[in-house]
mmJSON file of the N, C-alpha and C atoms, coordinates in Angstrom:
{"data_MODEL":{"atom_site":{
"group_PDB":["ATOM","ATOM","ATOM","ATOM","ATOM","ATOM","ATOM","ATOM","ATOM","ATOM","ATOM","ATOM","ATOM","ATOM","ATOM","ATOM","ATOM","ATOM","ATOM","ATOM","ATOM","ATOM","ATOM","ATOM","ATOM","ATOM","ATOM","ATOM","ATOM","ATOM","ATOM","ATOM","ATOM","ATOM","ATOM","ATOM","ATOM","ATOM","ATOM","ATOM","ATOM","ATOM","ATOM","ATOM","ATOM","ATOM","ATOM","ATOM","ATOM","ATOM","ATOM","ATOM","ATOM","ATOM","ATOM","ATOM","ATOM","ATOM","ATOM","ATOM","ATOM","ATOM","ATOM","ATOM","ATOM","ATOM","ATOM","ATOM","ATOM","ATOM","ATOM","ATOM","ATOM","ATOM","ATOM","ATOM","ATOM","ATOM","ATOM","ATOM","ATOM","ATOM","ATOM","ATOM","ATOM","ATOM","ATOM","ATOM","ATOM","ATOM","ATOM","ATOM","ATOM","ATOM","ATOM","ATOM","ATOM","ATOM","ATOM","ATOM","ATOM","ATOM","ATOM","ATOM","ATOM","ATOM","ATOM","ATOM","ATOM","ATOM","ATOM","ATOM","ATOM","ATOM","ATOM","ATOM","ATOM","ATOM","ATOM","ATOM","ATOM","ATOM","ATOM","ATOM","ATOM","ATOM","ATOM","ATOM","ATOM","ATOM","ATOM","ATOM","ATOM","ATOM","ATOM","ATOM","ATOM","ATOM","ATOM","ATOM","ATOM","ATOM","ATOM","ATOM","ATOM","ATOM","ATOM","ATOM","ATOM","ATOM","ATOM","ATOM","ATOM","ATOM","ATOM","ATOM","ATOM","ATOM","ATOM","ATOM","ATOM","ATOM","ATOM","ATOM","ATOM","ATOM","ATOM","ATOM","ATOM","ATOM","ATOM","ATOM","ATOM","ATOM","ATOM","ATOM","ATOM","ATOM","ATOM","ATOM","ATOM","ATOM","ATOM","ATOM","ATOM","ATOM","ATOM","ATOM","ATOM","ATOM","ATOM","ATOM","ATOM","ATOM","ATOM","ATOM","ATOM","ATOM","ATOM","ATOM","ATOM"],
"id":[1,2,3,4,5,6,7,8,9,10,11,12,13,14,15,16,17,18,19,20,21,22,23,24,25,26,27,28,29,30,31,32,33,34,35,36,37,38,39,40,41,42,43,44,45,46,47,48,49,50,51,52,53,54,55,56,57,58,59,60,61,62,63,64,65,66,67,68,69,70,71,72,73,74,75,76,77,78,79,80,81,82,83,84,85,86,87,88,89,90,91,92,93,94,95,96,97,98,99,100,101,102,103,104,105,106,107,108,109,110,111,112,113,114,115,116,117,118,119,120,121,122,123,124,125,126,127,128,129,130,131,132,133,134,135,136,137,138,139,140,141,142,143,144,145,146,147,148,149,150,151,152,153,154,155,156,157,158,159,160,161,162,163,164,165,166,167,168,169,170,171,172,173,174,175,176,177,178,179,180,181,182,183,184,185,186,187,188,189,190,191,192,193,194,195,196,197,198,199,200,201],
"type_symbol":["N","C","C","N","C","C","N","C","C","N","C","C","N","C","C","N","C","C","N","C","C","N","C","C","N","C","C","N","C","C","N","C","C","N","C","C","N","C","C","N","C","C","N","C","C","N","C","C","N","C","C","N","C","C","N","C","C","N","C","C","N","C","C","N","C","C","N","C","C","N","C","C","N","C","C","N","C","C","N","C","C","N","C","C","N","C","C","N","C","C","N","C","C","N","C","C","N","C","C","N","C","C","N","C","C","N","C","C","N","C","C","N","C","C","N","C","C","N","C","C","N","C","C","N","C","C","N","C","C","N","C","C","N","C","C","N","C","C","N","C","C","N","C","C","N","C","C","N","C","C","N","C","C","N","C","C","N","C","C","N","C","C","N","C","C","N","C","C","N","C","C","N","C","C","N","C","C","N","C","C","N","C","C","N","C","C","N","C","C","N","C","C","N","C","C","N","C","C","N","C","C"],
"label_atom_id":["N","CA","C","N","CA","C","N","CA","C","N","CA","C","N","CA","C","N","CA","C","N","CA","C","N","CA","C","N","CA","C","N","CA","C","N","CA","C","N","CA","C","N","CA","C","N","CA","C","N","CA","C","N","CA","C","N","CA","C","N","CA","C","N","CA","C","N","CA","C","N","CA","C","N","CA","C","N","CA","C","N","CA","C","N","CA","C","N","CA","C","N","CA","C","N","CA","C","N","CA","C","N","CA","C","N","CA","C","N","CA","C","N","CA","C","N","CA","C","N","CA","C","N","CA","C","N","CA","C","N","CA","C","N","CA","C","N","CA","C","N","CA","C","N","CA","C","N","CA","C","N","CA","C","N","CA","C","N","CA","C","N","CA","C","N","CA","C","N","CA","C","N","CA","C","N","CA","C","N","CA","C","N","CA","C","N","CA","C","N","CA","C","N","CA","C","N","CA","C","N","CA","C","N","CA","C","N","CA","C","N","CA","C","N","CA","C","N","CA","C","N","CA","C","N","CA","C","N","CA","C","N","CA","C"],
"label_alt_id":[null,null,null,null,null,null,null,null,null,null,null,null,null,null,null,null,null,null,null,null,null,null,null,null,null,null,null,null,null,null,null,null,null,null,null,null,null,null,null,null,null,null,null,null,null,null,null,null,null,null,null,null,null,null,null,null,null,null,null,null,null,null,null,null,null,null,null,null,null,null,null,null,null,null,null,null,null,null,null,null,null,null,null,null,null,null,null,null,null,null,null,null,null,null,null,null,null,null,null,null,null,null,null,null,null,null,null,null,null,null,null,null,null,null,null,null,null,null,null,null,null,null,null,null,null,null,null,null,null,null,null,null,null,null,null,null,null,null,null,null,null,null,null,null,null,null,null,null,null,null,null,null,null,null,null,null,null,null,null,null,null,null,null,null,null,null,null,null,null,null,null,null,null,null,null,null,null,null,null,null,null,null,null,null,null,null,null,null,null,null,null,null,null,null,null,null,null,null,null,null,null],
"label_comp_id":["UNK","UNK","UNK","UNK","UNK","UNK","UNK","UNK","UNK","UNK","UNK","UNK","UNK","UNK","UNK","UNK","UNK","UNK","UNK","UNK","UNK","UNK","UNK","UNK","UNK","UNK","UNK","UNK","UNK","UNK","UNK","UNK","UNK","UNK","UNK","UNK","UNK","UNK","UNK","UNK","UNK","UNK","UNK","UNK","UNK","UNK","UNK","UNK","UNK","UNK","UNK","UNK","UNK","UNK","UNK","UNK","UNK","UNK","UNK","UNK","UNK","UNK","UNK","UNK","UNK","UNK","UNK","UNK","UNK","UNK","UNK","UNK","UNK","UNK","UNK","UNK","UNK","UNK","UNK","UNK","UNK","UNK","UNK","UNK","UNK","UNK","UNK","UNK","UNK","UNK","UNK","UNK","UNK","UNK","UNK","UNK","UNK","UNK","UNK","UNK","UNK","UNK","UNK","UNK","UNK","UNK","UNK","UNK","UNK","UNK","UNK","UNK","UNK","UNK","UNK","UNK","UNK","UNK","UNK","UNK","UNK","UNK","UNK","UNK","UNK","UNK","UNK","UNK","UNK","UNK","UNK","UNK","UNK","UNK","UNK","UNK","UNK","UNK","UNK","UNK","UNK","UNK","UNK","UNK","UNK","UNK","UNK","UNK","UNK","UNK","UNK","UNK","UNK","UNK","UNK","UNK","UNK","UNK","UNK","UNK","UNK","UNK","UNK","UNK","UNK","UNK","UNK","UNK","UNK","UNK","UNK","UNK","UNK","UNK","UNK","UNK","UNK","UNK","UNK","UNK","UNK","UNK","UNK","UNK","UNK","UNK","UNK","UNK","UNK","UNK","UNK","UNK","UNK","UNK","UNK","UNK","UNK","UNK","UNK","UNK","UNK"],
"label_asym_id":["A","A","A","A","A","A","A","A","A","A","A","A","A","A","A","A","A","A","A","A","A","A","A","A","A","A","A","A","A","A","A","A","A","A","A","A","A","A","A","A","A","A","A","A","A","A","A","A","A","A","A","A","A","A","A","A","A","A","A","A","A","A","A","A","A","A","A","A","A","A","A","A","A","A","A","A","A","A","A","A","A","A","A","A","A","A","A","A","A","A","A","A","A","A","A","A","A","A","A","A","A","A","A","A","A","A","A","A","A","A","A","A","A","A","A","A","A","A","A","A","A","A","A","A","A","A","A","A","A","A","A","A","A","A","A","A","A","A","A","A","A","A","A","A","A","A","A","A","A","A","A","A","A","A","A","A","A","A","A","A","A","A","A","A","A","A","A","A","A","A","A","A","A","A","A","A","A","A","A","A","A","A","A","A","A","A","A","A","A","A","A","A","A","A","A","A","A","A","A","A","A"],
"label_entity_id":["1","1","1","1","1","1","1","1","1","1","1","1","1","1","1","1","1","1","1","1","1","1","1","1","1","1","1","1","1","1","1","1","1","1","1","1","1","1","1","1","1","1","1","1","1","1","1","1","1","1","1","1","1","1","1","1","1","1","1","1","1","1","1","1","1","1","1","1","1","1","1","1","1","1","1","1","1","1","1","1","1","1","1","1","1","1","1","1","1","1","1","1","1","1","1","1","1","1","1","1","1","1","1","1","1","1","1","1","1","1","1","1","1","1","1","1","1","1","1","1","1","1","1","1","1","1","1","1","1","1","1","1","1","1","1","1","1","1","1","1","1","1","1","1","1","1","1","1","1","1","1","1","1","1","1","1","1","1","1","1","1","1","1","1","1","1","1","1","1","1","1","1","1","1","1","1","1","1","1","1","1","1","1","1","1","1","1","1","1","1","1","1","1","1","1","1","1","1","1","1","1"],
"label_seq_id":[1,1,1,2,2,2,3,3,3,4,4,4,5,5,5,6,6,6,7,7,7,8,8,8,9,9,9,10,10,10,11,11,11,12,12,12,13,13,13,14,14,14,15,15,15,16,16,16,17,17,17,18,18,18,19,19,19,20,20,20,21,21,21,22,22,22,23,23,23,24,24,24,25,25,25,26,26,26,27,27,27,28,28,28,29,29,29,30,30,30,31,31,31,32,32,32,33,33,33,34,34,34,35,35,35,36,36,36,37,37,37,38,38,38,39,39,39,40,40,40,41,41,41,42,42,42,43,43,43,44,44,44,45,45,45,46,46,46,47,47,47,48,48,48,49,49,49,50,50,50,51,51,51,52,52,52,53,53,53,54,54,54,55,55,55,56,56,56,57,57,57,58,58,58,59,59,59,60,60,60,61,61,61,62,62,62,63,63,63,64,64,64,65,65,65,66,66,66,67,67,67],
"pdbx_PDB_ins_code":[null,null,null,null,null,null,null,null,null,null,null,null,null,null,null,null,null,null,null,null,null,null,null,null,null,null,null,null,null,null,null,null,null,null,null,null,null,null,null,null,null,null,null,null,null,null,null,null,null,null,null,null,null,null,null,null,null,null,null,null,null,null,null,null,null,null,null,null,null,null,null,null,null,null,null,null,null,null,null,null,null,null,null,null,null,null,null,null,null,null,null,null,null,null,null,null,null,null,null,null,null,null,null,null,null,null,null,null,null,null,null,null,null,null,null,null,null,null,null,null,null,null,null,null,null,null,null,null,null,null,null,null,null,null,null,null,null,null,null,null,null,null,null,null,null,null,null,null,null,null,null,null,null,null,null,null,null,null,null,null,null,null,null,null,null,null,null,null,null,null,null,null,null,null,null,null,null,null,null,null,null,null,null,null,null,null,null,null,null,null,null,null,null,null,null,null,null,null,null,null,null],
"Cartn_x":[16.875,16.362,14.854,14.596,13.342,12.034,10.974,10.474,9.003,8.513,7.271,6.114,4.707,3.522,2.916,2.159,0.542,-0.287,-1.162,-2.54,-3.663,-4.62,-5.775,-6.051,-5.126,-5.023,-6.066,-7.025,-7.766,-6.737,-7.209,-6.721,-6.616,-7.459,-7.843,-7.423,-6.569,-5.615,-4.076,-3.852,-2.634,-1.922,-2.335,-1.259,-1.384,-2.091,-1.602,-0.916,-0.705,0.139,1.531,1.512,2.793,3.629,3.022,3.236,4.182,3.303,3.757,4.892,4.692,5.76,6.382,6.311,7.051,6.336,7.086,6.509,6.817,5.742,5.625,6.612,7.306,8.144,6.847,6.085,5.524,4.001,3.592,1.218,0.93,0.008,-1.095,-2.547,-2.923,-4.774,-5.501,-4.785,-5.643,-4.77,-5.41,-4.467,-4.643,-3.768,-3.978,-3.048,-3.07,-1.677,-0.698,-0.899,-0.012,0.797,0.376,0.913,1.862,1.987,2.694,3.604,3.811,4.856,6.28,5.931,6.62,7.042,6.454,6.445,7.296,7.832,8.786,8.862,7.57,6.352,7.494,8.834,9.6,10.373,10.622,11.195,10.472,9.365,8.927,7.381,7.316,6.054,4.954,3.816,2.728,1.538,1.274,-0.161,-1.276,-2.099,-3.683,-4.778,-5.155,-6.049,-7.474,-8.44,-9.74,-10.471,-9.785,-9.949,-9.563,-8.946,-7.993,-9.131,-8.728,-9.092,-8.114,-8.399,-7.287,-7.338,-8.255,-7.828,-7.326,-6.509,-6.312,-7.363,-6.907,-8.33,-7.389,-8.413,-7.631,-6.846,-7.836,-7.248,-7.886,-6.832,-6.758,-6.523,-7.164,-6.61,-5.487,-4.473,-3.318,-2.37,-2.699,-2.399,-0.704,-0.27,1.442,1.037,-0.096,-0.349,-0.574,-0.786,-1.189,0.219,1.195,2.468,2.961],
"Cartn_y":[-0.373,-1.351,-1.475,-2.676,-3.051,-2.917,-2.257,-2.031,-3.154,-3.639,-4.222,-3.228,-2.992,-1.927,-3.152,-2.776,-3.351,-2.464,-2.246,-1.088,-2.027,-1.202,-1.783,-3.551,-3.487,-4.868,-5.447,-6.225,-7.265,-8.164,-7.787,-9.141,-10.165,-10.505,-12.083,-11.951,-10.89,-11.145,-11.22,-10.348,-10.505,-11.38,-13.083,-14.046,-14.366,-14.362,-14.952,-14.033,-12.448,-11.334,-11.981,-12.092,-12.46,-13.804,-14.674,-16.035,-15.712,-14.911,-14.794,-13.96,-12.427,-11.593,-11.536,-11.788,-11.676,-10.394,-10.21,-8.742,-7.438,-6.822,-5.74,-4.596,-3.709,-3.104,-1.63,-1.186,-0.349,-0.794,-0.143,-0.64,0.458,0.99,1.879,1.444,1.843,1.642,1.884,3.394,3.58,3.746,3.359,4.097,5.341,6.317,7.821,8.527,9.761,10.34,10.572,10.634,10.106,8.88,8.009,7.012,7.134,7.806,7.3,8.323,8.678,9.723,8.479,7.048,6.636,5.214,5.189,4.333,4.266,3.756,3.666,3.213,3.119,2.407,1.882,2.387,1.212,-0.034,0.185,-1.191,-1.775,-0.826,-1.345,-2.335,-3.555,-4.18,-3.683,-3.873,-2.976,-4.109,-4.862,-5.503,-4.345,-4.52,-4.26,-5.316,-4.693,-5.546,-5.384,-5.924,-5.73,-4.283,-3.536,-2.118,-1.384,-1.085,-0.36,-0.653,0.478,1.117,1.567,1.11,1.813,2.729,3.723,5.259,5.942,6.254,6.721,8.14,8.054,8.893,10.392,11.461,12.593,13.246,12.728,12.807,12.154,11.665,10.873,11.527,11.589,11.968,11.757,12.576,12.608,12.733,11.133,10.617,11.473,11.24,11.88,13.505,14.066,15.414,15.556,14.104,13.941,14.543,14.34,14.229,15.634],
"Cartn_z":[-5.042,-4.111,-4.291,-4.054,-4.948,-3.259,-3.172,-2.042,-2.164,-1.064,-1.235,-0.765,-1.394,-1.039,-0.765,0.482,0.327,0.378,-0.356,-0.822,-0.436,0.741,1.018,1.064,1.862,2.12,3.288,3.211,3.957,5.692,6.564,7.55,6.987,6.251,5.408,4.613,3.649,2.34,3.33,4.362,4.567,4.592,5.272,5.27,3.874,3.048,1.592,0.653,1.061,0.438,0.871,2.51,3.084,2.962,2.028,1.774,0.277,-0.716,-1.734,-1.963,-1.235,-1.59,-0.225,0.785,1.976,2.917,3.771,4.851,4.143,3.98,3.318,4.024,2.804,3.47,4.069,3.197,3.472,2.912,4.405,4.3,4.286,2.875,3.015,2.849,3.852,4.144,2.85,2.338,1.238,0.168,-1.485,-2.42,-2.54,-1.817,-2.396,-2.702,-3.267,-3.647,-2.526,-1.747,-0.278,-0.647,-1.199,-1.079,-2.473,-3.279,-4.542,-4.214,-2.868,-2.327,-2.151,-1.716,-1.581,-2.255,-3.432,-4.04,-5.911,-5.8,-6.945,-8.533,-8.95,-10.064,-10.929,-11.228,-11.89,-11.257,-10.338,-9.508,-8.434,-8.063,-6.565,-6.709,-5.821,-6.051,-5.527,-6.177,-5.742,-5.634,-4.538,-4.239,-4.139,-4.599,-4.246,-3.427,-2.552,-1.931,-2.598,-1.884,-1.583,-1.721,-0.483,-0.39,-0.979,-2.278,-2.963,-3.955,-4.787,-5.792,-7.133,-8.232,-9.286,-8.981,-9.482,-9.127,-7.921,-7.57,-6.253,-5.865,-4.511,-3.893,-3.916,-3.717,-3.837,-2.503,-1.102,0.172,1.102,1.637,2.833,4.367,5.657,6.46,6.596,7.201,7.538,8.855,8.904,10.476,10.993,10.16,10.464,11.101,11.079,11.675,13.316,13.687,14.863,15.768,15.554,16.426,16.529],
"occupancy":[1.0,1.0,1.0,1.0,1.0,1.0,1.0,1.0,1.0,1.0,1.0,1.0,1.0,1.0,1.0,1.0,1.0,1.0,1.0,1.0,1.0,1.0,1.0,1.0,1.0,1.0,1.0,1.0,1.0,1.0,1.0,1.0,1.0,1.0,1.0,1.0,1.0,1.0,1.0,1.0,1.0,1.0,1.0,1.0,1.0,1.0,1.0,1.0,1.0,1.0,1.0,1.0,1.0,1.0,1.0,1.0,1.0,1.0,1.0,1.0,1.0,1.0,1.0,1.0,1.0,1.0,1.0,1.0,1.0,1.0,1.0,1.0,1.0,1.0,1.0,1.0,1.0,1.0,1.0,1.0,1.0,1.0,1.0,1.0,1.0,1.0,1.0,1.0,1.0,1.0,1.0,1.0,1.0,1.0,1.0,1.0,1.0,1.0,1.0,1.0,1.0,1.0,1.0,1.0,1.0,1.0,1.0,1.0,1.0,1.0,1.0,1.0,1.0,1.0,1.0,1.0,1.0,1.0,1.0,1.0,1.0,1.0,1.0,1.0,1.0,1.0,1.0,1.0,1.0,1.0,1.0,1.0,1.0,1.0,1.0,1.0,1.0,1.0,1.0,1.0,1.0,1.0,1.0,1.0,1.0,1.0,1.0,1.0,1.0,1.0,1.0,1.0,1.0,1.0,1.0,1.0,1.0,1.0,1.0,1.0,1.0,1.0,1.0,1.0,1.0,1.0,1.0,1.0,1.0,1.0,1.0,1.0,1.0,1.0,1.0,1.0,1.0,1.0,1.0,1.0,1.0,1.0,1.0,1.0,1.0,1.0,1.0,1.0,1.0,1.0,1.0,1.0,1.0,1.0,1.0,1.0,1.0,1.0,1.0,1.0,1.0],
"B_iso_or_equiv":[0.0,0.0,0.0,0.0,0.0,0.0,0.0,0.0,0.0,0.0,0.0,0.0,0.0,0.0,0.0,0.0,0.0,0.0,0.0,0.0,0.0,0.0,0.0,0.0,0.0,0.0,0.0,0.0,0.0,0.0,0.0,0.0,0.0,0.0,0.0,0.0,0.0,0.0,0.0,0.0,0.0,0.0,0.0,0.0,0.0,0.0,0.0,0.0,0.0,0.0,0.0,0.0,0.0,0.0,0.0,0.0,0.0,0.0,0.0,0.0,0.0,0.0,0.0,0.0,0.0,0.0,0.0,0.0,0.0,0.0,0.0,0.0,0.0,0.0,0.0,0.0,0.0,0.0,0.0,0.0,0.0,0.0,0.0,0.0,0.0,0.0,0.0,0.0,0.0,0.0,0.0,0.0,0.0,0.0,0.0,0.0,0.0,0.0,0.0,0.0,0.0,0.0,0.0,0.0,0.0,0.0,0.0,0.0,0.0,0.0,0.0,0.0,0.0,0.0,0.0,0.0,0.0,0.0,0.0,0.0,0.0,0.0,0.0,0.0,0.0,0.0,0.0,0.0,0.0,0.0,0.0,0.0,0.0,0.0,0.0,0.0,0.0,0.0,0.0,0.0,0.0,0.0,0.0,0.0,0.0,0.0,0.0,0.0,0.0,0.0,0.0,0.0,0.0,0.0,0.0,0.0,0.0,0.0,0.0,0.0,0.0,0.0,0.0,0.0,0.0,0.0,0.0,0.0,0.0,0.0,0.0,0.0,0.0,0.0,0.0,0.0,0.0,0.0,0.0,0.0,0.0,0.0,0.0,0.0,0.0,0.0,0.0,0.0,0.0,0.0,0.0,0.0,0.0,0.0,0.0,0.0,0.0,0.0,0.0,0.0,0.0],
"pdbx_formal_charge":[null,null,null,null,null,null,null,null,null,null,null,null,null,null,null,null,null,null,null,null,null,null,null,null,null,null,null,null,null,null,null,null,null,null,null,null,null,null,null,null,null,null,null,null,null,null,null,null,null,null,null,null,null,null,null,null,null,null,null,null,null,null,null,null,null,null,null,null,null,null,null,null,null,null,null,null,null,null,null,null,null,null,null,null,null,null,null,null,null,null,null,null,null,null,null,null,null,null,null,null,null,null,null,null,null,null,null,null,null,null,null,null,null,null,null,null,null,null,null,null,null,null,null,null,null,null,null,null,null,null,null,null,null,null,null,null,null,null,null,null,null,null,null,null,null,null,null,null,null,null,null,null,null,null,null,null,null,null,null,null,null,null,null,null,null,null,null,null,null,null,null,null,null,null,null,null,null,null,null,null,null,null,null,null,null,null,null,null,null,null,null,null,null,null,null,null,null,null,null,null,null],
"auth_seq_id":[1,1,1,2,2,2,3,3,3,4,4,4,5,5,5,6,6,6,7,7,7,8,8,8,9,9,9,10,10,10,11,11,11,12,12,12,13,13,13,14,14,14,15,15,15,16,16,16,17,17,17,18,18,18,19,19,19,20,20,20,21,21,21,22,22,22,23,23,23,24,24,24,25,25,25,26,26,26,27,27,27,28,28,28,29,29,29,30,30,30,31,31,31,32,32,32,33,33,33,34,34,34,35,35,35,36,36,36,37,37,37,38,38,38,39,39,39,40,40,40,41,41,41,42,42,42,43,43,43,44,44,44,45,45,45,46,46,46,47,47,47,48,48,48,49,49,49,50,50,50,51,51,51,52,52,52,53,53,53,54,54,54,55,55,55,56,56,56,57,57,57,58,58,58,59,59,59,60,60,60,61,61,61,62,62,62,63,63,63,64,64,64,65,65,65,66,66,66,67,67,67],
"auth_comp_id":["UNK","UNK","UNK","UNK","UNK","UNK","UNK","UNK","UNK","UNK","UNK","UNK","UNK","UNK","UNK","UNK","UNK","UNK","UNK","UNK","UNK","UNK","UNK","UNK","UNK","UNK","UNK","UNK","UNK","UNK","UNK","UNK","UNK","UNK","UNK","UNK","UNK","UNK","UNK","UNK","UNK","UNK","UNK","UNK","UNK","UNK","UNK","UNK","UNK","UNK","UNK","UNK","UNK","UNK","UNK","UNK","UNK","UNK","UNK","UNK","UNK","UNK","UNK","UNK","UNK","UNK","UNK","UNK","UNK","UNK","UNK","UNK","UNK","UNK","UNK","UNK","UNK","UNK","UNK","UNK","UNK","UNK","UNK","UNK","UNK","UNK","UNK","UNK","UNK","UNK","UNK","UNK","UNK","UNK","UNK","UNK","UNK","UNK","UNK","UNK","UNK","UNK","UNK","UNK","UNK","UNK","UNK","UNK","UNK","UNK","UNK","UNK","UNK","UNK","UNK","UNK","UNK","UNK","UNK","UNK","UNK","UNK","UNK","UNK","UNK","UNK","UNK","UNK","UNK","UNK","UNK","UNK","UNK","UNK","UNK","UNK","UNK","UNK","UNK","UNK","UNK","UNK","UNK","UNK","UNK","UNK","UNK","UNK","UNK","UNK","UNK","UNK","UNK","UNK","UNK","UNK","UNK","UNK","UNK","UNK","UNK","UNK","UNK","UNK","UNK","UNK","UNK","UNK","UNK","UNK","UNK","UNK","UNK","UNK","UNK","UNK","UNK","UNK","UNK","UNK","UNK","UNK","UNK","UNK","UNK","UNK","UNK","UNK","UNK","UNK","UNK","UNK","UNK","UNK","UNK","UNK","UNK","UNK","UNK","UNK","UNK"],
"auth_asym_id":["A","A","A","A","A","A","A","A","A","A","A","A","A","A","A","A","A","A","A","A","A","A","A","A","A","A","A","A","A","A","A","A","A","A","A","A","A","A","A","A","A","A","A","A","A","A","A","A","A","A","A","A","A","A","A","A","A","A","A","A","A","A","A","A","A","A","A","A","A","A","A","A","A","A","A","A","A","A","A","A","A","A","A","A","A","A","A","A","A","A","A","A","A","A","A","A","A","A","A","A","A","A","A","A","A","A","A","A","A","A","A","A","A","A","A","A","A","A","A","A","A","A","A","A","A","A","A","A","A","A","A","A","A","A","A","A","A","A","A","A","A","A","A","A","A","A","A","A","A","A","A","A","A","A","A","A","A","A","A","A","A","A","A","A","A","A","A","A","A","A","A","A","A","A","A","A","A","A","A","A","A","A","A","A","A","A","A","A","A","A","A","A","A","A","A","A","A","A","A","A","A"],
"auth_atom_id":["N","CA","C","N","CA","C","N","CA","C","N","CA","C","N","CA","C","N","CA","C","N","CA","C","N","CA","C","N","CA","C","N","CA","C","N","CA","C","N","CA","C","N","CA","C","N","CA","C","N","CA","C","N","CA","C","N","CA","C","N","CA","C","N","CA","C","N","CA","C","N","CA","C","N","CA","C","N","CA","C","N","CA","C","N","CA","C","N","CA","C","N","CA","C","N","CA","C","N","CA","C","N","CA","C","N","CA","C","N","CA","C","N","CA","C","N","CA","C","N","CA","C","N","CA","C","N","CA","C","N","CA","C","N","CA","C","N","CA","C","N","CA","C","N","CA","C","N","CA","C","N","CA","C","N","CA","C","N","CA","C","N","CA","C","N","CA","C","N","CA","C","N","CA","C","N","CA","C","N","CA","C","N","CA","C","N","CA","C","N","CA","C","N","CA","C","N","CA","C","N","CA","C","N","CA","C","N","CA","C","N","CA","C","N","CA","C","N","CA","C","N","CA","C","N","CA","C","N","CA","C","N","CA","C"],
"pdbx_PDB_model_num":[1,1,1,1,1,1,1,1,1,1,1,1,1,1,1,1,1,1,1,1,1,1,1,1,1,1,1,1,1,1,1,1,1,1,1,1,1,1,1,1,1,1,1,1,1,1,1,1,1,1,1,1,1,1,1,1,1,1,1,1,1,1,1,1,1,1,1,1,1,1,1,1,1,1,1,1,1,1,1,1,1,1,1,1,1,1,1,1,1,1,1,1,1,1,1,1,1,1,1,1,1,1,1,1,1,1,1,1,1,1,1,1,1,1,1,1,1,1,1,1,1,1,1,1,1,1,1,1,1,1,1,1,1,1,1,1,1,1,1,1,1,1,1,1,1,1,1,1,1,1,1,1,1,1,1,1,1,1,1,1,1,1,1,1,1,1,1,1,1,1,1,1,1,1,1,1,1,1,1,1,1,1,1,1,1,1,1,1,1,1,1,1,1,1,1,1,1,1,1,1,1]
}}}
């Protein structure tokens, strides 16, 4: 199953991400190795925004710790 990413996506990129590929199945703020936890690099689409970076970052806070 083919998943949609948005990586560092803009308010002001979102309606034209969401025009082209539809509602993202999964939004990360940042590209970091967090994120390629859930991402599928042979079938799954991968937008980059604005805020994103090729290289991914090495760490990201880790909001999921809050709970």
């Amino acid at each position: 199953m083919t998943c949609v990413h948005f990586i560092g996506i803009t308010d002001r990129q979102l309606d034209s991400a969401e025009r082209v590929w539809g509602s993202a199945d999964f939004t990360h703020m940042w590209h970091d190795w967090r994120s390629h936890g859930d991402i599928d690099w042979d079938v799954d689409i991968v937008v980059f925004g604005d805020r994103a970076k090729e290289e991914p970052l090495q760490w990201t806070w880790q909001d999921h710790e809050l709970q």
